[in-house]
PyMOL Python script that loads the backbone (N, CA, C, O; Angstrom):
from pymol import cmd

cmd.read_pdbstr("""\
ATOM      1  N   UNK A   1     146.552 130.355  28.108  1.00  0.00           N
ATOM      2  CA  UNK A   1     146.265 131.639  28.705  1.00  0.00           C
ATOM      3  C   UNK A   1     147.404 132.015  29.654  1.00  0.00           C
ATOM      4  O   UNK A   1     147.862 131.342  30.577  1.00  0.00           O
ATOM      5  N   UNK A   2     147.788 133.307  29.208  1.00  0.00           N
ATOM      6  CA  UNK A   2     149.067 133.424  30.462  1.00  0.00           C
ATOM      7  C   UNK A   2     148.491 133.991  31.691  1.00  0.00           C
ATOM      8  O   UNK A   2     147.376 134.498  31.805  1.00  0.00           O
ATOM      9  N   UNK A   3     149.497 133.823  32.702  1.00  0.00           N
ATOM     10  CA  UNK A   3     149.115 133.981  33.871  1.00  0.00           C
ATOM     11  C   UNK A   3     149.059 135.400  34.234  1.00  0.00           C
ATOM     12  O   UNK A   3     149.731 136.190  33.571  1.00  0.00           O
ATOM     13  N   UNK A   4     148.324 135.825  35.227  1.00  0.00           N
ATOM     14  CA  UNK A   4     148.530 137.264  35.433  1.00  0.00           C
ATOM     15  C   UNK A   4     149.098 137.512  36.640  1.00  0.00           C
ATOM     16  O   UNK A   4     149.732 136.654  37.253  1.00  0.00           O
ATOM     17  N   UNK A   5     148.905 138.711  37.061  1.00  0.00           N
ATOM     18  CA  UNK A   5     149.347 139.177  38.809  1.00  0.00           C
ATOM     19  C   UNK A   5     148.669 138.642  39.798  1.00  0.00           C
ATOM     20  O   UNK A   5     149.086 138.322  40.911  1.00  0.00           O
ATOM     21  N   UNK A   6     147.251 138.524  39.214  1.00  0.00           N
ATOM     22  CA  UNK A   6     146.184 138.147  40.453  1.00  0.00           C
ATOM     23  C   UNK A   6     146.528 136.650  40.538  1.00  0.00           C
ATOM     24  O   UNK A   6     146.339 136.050  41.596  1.00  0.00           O
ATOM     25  N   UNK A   7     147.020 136.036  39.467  1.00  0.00           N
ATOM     26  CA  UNK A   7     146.857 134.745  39.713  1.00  0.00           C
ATOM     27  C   UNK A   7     147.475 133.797  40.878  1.00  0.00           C
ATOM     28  O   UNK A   7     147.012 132.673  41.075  1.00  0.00           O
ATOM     29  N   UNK A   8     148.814 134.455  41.820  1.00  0.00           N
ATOM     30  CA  UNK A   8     149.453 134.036  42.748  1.00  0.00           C
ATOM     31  C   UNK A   8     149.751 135.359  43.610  1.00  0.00           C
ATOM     32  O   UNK A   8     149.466 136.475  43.177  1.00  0.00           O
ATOM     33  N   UNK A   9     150.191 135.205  44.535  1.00  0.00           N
ATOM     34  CA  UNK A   9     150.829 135.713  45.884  1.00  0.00           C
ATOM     35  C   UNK A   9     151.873 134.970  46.522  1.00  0.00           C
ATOM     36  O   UNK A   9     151.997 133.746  46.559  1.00  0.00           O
ATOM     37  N   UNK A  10     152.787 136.064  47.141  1.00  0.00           N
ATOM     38  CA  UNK A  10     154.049 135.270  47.588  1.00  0.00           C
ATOM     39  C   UNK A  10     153.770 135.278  49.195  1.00  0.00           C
ATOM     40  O   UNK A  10     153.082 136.030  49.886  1.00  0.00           O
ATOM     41  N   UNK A  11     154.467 134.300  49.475  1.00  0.00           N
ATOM     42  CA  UNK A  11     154.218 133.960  50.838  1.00  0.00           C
ATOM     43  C   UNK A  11     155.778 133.979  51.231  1.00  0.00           C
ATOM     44  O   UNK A  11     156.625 133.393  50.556  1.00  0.00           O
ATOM     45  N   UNK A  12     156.015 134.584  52.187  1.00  0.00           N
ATOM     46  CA  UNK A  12     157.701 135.168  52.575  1.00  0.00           C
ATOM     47  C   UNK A  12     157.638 134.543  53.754  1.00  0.00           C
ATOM     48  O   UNK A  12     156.624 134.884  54.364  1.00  0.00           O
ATOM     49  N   UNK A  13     158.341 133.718  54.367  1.00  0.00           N
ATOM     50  CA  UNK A  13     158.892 133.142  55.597  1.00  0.00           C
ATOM     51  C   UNK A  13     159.941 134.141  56.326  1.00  0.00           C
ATOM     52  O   UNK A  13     160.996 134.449  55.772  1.00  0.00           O
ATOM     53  N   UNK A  14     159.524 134.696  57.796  1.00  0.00           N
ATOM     54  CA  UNK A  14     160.063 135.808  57.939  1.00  0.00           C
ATOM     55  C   UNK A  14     161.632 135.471  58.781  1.00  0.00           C
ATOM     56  O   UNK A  14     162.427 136.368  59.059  1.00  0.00           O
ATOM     57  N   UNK A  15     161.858 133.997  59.101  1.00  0.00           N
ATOM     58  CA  UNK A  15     163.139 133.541  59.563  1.00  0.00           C
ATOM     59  C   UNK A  15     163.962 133.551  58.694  1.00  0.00           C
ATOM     60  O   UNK A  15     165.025 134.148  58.865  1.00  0.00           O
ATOM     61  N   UNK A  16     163.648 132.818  57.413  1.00  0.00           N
ATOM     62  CA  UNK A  16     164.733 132.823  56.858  1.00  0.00           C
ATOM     63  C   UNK A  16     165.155 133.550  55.543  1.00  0.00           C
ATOM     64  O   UNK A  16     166.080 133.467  54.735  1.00  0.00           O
ATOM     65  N   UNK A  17     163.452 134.690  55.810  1.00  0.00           N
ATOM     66  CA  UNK A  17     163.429 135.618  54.404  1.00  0.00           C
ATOM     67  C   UNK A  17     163.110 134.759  52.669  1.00  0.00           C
ATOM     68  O   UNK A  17     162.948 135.390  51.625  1.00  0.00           O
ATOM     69  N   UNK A  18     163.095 133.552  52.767  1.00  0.00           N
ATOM     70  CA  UNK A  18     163.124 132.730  51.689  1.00  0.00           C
ATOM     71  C   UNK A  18     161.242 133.507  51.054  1.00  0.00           C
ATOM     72  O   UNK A  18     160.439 134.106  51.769  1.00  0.00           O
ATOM     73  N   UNK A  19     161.153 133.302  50.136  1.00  0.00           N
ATOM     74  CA  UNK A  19     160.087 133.810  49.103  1.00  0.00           C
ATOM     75  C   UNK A  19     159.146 132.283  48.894  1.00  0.00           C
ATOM     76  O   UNK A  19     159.532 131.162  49.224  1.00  0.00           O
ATOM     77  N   UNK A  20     157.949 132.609  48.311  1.00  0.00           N
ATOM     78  CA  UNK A  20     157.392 131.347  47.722  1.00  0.00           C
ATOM     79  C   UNK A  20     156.249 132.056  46.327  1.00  0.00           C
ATOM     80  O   UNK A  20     155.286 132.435  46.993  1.00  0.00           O
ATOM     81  N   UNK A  21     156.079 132.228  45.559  1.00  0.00           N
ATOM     82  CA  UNK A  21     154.930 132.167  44.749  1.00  0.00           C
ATOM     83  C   UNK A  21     153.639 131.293  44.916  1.00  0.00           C
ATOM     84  O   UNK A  21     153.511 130.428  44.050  1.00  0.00           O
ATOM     85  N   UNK A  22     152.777 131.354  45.757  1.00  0.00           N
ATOM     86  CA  UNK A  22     151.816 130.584  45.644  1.00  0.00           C
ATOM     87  C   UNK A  22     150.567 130.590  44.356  1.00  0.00           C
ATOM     88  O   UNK A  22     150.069 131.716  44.354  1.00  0.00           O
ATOM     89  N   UNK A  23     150.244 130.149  43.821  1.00  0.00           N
ATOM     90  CA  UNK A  23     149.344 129.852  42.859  1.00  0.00           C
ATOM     91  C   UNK A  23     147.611 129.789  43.327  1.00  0.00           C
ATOM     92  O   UNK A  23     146.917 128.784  43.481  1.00  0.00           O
ATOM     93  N   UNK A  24     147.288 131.017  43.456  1.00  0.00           N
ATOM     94  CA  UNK A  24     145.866 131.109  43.794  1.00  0.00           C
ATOM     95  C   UNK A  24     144.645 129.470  44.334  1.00  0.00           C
ATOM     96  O   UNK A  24     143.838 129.107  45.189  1.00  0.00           O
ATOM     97  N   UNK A  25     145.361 129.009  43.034  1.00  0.00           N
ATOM     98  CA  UNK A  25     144.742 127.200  42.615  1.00  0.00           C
ATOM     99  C   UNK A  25     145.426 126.404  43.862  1.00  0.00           C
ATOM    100  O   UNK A  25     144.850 125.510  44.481  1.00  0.00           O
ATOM    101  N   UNK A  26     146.242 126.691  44.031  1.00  0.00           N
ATOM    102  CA  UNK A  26     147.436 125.823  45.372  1.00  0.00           C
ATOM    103  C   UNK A  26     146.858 126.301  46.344  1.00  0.00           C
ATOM    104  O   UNK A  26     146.003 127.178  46.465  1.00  0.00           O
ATOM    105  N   UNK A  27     147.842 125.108  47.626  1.00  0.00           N
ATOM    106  CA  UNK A  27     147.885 125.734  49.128  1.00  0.00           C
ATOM    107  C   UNK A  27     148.856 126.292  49.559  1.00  0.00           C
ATOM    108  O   UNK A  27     149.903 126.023  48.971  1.00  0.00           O
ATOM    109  N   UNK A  28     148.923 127.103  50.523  1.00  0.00           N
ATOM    110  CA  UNK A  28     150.246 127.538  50.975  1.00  0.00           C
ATOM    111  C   UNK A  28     151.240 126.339  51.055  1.00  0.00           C
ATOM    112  O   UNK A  28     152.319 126.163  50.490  1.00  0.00           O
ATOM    113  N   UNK A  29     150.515 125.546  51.963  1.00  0.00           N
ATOM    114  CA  UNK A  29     150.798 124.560  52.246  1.00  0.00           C
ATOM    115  C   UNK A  29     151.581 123.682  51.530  1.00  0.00           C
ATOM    116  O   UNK A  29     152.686 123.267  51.881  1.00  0.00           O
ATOM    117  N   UNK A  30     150.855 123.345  50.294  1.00  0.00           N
ATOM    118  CA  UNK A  30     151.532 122.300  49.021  1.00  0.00           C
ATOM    119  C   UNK A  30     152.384 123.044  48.416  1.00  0.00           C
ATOM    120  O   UNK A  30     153.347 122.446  47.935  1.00  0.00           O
ATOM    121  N   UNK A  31     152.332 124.309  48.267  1.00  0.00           N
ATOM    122  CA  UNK A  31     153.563 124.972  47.802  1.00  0.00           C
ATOM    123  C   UNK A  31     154.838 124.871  48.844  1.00  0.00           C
ATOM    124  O   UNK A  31     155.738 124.591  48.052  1.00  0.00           O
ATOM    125  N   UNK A  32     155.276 124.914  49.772  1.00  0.00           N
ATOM    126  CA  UNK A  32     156.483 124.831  50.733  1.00  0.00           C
ATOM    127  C   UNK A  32     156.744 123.517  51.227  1.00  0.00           C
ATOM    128  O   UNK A  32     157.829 123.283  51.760  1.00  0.00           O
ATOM    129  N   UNK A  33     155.825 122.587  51.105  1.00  0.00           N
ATOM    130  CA  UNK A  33     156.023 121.051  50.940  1.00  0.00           C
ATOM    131  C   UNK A  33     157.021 120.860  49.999  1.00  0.00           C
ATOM    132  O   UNK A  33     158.203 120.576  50.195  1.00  0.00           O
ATOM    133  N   UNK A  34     156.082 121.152  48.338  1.00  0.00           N
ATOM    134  CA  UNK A  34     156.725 120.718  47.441  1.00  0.00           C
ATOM    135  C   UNK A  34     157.995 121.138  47.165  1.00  0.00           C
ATOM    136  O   UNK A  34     158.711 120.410  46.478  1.00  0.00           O
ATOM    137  N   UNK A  35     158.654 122.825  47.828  1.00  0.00           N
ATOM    138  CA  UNK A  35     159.781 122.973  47.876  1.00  0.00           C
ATOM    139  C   UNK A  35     160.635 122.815  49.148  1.00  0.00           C
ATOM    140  O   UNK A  35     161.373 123.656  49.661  1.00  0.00           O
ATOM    141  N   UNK A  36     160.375 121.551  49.546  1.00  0.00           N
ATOM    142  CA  UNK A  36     160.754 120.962  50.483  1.00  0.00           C
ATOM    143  C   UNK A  36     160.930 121.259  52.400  1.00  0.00           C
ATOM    144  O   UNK A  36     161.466 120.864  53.435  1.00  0.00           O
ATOM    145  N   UNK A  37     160.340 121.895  52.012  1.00  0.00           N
ATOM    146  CA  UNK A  37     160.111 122.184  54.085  1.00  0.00           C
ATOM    147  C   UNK A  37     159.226 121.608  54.444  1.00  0.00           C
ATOM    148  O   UNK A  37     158.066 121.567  54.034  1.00  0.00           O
ATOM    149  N   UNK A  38     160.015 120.838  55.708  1.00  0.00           N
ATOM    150  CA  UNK A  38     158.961 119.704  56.613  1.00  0.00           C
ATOM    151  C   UNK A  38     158.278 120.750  57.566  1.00  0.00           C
ATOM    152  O   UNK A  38     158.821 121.563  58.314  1.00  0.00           O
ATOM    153  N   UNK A  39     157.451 120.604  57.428  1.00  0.00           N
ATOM    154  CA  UNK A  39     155.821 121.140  58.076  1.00  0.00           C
ATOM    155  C   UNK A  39     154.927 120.016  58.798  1.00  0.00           C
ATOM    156  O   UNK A  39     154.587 118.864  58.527  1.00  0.00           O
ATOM    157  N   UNK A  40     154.681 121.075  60.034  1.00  0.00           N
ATOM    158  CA  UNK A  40     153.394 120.150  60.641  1.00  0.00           C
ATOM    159  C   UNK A  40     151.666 120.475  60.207  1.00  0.00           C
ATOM    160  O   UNK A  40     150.910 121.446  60.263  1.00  0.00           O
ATOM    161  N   UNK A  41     151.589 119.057  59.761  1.00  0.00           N
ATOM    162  CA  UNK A  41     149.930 119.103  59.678  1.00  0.00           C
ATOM    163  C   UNK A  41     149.714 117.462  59.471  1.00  0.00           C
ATOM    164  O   UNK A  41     150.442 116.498  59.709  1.00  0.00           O
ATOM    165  N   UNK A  42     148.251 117.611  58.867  1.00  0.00           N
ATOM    166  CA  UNK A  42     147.465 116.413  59.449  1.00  0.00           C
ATOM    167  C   UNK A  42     146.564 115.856  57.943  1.00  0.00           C
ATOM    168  O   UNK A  42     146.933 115.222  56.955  1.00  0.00           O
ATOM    169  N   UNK A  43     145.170 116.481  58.380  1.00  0.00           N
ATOM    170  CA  UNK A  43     144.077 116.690  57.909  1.00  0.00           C
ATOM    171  C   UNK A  43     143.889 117.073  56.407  1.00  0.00           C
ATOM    172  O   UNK A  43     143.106 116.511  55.642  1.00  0.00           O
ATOM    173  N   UNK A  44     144.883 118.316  56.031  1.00  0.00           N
ATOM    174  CA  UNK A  44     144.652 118.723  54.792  1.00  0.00           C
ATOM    175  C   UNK A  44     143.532 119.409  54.296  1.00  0.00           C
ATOM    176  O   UNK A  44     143.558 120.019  53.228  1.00  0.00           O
ATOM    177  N   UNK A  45     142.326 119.317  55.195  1.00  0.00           N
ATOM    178  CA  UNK A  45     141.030 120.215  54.844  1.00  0.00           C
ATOM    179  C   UNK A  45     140.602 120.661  55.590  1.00  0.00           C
ATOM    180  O   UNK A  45     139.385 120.495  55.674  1.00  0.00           O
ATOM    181  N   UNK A  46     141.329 121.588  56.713  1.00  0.00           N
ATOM    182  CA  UNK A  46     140.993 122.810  57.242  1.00  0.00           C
ATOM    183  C   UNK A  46     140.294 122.331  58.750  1.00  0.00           C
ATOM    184  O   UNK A  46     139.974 123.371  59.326  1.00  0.00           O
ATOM    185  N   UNK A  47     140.011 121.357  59.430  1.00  0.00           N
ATOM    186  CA  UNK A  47     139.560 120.699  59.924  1.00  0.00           C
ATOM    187  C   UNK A  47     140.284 120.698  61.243  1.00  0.00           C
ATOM    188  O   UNK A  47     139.717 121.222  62.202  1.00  0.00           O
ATOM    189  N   UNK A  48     141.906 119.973  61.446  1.00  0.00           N
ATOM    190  CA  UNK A  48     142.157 119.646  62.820  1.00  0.00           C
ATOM    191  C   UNK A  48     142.806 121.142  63.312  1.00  0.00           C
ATOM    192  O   UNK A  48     142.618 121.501  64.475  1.00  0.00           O
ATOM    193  N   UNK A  49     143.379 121.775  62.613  1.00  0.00           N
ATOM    194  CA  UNK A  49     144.700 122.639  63.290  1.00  0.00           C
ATOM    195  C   UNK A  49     145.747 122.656  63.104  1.00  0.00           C
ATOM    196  O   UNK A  49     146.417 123.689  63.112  1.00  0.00           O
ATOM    197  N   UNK A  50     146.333 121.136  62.810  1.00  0.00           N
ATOM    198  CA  UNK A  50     147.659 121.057  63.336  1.00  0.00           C
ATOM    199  C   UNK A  50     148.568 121.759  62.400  1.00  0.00           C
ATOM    200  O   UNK A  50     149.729 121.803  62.806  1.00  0.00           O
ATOM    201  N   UNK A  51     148.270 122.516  60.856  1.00  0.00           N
ATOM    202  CA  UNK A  51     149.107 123.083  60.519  1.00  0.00           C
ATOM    203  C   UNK A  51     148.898 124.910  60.645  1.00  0.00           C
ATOM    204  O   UNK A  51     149.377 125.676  59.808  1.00  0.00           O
ATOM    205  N   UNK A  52     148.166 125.326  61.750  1.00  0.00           N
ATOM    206  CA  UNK A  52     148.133 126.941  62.105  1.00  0.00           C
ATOM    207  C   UNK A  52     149.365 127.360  62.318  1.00  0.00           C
ATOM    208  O   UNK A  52     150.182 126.632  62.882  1.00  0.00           O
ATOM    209  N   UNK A  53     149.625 128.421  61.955  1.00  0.00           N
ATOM    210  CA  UNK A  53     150.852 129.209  61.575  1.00  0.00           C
ATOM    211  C   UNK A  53     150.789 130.902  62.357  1.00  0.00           C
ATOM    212  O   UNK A  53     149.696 131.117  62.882  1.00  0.00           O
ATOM    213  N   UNK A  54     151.324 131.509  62.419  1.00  0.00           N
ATOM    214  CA  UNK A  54     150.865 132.627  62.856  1.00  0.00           C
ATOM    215  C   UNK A  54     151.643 133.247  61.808  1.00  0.00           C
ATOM    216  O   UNK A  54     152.774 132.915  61.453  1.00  0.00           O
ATOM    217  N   UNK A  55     150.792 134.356  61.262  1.00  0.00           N
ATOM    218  CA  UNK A  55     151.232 135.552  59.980  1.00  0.00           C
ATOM    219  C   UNK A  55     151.545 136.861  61.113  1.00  0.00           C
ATOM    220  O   UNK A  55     151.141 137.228  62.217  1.00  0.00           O
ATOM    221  N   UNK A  56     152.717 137.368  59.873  1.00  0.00           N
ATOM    222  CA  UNK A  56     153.018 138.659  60.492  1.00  0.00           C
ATOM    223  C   UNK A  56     152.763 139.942  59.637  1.00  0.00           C
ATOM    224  O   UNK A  56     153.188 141.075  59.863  1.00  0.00           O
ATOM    225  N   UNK A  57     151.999 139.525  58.635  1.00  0.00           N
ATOM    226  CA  UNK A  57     151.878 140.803  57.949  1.00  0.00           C
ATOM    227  C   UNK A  57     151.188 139.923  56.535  1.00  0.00           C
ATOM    228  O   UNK A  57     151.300 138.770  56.120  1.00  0.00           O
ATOM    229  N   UNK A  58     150.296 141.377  55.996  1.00  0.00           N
ATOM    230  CA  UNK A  58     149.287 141.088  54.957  1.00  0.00           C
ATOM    231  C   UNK A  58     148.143 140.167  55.394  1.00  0.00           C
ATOM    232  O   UNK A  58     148.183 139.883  56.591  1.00  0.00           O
ATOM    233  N   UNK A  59     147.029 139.584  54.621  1.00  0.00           N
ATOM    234  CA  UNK A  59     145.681 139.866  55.112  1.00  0.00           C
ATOM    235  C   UNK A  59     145.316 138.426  54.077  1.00  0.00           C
ATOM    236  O   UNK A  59     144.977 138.386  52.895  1.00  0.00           O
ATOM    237  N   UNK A  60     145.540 137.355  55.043  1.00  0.00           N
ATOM    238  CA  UNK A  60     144.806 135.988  54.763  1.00  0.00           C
ATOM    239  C   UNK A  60     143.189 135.997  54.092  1.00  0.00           C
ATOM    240  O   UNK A  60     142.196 136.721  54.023  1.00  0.00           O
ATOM    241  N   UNK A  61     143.546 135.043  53.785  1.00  0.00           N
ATOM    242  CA  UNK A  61     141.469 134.786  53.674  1.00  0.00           C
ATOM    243  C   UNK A  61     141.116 133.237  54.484  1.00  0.00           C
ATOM    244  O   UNK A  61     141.108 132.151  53.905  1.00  0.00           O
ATOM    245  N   UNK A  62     140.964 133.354  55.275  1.00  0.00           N
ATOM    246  CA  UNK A  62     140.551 131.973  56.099  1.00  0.00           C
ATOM    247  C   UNK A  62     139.477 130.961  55.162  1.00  0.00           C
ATOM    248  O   UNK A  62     138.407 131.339  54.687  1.00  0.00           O
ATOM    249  N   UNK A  63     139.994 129.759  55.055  1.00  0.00           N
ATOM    250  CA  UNK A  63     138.914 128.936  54.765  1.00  0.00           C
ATOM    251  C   UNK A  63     138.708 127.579  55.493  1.00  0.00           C
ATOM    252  O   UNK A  63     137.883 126.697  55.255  1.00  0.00           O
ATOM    253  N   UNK A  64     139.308 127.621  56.081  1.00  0.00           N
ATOM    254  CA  UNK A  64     139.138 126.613  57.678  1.00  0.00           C
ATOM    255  C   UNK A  64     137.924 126.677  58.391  1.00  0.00           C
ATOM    256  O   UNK A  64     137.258 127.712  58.387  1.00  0.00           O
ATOM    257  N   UNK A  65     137.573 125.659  59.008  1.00  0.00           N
ATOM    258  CA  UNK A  65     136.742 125.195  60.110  1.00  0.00           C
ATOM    259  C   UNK A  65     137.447 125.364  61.546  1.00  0.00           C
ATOM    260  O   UNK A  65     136.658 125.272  62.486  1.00  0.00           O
ATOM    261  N   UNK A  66     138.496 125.545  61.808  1.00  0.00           N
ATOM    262  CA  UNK A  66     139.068 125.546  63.433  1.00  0.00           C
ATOM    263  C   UNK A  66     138.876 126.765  63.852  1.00  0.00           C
ATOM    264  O   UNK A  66     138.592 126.902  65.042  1.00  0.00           O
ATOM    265  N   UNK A  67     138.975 127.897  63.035  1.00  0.00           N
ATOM    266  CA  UNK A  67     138.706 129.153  64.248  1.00  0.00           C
ATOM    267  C   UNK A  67     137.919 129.722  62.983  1.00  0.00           C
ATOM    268  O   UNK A  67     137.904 129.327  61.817  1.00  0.00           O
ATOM    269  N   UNK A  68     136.913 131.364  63.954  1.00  0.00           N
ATOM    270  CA  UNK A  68     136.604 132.207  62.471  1.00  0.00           C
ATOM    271  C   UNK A  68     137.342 132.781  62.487  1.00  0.00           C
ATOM    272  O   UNK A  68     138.225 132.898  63.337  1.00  0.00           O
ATOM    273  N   UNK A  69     137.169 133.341  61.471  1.00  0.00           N
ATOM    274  CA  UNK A  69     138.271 134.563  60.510  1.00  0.00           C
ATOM    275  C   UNK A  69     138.343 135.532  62.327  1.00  0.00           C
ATOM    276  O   UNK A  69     139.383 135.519  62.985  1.00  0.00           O
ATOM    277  N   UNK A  70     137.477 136.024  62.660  1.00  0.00           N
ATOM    278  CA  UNK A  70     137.812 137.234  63.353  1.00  0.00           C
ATOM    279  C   UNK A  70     138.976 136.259  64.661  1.00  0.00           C
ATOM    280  O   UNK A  70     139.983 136.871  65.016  1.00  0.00           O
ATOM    281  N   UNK A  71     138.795 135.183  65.113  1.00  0.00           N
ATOM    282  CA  UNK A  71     139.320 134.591  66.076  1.00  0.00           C
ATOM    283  C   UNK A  71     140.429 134.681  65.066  1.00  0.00           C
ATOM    284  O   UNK A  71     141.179 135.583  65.440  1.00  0.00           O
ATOM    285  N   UNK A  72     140.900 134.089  63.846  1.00  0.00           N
ATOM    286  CA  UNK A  72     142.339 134.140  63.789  1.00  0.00           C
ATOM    287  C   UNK A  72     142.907 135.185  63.333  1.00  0.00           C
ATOM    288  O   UNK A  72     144.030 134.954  62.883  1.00  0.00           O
ATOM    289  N   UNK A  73     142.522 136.398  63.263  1.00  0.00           N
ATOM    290  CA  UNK A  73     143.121 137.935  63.094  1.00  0.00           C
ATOM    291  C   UNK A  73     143.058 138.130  64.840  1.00  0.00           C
ATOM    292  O   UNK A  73     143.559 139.144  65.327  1.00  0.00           O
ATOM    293  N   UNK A  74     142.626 137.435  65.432  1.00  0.00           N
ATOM    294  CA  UNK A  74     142.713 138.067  67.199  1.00  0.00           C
ATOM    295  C   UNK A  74     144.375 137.742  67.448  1.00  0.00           C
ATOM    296  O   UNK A  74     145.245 138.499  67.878  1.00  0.00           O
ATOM    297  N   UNK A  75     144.457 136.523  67.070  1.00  0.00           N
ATOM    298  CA  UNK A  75     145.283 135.451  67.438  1.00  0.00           C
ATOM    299  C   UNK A  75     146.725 136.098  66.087  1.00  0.00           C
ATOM    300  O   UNK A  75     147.831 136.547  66.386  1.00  0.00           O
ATOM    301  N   UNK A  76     146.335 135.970  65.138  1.00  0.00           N
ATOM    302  CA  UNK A  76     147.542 136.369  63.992  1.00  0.00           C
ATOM    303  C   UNK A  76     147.968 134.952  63.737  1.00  0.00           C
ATOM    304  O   UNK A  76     149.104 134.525  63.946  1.00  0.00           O
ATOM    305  N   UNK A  77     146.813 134.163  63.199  1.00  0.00           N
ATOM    306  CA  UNK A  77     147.469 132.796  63.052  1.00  0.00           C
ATOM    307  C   UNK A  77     146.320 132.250  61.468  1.00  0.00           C
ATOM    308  O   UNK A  77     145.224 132.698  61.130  1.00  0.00           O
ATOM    309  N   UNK A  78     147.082 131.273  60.900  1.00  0.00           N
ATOM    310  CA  UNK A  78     146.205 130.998  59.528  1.00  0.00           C
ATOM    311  C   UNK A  78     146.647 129.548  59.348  1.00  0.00           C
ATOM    312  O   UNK A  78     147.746 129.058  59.606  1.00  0.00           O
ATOM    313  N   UNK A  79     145.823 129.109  58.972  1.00  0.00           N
ATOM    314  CA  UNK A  79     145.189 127.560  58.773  1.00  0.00           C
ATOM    315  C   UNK A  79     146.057 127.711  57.346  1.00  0.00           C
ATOM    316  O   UNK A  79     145.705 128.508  56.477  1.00  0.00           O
ATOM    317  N   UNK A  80     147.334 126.775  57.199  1.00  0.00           N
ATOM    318  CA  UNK A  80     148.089 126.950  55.863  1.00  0.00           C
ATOM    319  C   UNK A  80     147.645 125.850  54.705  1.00  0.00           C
ATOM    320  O   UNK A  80     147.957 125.772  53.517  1.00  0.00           O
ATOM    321  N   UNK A  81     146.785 125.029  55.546  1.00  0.00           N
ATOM    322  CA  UNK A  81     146.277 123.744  54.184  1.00  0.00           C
ATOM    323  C   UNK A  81     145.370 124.422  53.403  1.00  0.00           C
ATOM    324  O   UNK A  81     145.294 123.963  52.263  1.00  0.00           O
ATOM    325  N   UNK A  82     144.598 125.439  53.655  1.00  0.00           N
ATOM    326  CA  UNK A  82     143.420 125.844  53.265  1.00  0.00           C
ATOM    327  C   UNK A  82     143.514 127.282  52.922  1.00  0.00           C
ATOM    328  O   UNK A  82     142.942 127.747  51.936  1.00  0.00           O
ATOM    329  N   UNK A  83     144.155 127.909  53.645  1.00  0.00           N
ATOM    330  CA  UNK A  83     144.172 129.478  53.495  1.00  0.00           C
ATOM    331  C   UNK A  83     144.773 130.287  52.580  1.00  0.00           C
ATOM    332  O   UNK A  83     145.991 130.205  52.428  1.00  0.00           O
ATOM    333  N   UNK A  84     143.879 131.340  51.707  1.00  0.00           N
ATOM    334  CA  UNK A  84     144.673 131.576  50.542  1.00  0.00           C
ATOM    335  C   UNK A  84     144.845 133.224  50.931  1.00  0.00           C
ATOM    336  O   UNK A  84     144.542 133.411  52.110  1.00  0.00           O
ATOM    337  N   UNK A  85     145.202 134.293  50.317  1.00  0.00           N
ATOM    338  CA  UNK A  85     145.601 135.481  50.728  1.00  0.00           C
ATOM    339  C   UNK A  85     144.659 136.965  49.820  1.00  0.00           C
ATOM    340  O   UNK A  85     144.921 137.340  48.677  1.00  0.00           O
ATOM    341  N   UNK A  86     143.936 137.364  50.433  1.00  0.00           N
ATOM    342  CA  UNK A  86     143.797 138.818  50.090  1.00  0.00           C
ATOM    343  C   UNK A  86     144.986 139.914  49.912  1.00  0.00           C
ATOM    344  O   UNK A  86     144.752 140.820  49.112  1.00  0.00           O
ATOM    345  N   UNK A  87     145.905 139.916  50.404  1.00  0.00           N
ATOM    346  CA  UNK A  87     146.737 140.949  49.495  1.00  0.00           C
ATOM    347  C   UNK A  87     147.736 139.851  48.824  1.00  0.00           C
ATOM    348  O   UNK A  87     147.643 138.624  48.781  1.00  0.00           O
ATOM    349  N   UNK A  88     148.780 140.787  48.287  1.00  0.00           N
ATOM    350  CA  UNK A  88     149.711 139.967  47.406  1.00  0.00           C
ATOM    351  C   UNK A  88     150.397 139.861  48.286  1.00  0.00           C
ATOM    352  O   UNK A  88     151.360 139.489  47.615  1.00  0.00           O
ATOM    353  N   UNK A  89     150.928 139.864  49.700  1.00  0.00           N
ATOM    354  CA  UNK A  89     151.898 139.323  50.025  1.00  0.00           C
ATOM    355  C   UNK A  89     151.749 138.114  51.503  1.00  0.00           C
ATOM    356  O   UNK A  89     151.145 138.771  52.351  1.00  0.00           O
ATOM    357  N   UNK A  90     151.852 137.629  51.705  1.00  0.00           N
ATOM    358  CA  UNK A  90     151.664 137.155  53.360  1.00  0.00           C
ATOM    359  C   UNK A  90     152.894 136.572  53.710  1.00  0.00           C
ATOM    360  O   UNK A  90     153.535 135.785  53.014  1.00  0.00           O
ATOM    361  N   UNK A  91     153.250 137.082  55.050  1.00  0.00           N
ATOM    362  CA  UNK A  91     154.610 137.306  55.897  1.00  0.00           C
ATOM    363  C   UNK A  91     154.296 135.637  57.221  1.00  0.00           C
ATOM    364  O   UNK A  91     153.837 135.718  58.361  1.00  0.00           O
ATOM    365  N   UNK A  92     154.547 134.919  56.813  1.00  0.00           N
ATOM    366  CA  UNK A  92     154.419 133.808  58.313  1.00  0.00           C
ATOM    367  C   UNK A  92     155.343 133.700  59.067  1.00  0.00           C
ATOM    368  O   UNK A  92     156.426 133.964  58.545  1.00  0.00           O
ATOM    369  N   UNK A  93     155.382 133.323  60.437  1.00  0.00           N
ATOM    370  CA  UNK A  93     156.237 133.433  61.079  1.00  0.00           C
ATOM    371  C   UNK A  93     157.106 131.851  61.337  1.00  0.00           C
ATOM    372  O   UNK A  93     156.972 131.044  62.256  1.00  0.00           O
ATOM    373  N   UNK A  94     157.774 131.826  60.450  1.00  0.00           N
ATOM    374  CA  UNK A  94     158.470 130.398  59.961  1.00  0.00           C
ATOM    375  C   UNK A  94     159.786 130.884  59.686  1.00  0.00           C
ATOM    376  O   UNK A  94     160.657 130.113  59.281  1.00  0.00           O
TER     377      UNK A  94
END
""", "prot")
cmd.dss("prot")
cmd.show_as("cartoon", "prot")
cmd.util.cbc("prot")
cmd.orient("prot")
């Protein structure tokens, strides 16, 4: 089955402008690992924190336990082990 549009979103790092395709099925997270950027985190299931990020644009979907959704749209920050994206694009501040 080929893939469609819905099936990923890019996640744009706004320091160094670099792009990512994330895969709906993926994490932000395991995607910028696997293309090699050392990242802080821990846990892996949404749980401690230690990999919150703050977004600068486009519209996360929280699936974390550390803050709710409305606390991390207060804040502009997203849980990257866990968090996948309502629009197609999300801007982090990395």
């Amino acid at each position: 089955m080929d893939e469609g549009p819905d099936d990923s979103f890019v996640v744009q790092l706004a320091r160094s402008g670099r792009e990512f395709a994330v895969k709906r099925s993926d994490t932000i997270l395991g995607t910028l690992r696997d293309a090699g950027l050392d990242l802080a985190y821990s846990c892996e299931e949404g749980i401690c924190g230690a990999c919150e990020v703050k977004f600068l644009a486009g519209q996360p979907e929280h699936r974390d336990f550390v803050r709710t959704p409305e606390e991390h749209d207060q804040r502009s920050t997203v849980i990257i082990c866990q968090a996948g994206c309502k629009s197609q694009r999300l801007v982090l501040d990395l």
